[in-house]
N, C-alpha and C positions, 0 to 999 in steps of 0.2 A: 659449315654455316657461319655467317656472322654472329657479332655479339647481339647486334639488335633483332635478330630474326630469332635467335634463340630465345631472347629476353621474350618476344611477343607469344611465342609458343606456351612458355612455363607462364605467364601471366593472362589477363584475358585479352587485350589487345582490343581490337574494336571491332565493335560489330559481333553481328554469329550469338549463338548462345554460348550463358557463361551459366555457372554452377552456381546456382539459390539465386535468380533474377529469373519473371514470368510467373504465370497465375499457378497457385497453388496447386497442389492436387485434390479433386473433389471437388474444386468449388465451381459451380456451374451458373453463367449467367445469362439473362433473357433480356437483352437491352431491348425498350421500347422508345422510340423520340416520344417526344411532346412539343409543343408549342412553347417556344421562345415568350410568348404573354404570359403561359399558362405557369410555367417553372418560374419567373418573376413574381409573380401575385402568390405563389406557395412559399415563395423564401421569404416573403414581405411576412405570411403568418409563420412561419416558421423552419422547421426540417418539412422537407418535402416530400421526402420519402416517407415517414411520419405520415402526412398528411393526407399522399395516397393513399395508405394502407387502411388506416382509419377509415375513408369515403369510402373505401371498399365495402369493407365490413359493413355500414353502415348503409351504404346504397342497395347493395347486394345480398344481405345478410352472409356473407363470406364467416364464416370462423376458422380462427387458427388453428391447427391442428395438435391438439398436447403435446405430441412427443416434436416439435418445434422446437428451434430456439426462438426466442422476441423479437431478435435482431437480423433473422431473416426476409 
């Protein structure tokens, strides 16, 4: 082998998966879009994300679950 094909082997080289890069383990996500208006007028009052969570509860009587984190 070459020097350089060796060096890409032992290093990560590009592309492909490399070791500790990509979504954790456990963490599971549920992207939903919104409105381009709707995500500007929530950052105008603040975190957004925040801000849905809140409406929720609040629209919906949603409650958190105890055994939650906050920052879920």
């Amino acid at each position: 082998m070459t020097e350089h094909s060796e060096n890409s082997q032992s290093c990560c080289g590009r592309g492909g998966k490399r070791p500790g890069c990509g979504r954790k383990p456990g963490v599971k996500t549920r992207p939903v879009r919104l409105p381009e208006w709707l995500l500007d007028a929530l950052e105008e009052v603040g975190d957004p994300r925040k801000s849905i969570v809140k409406a929720c509860m609040e629209q919906y009587g949603i409650q958190r679950p105890a055994n939650k984190d906050r920052h879920e």
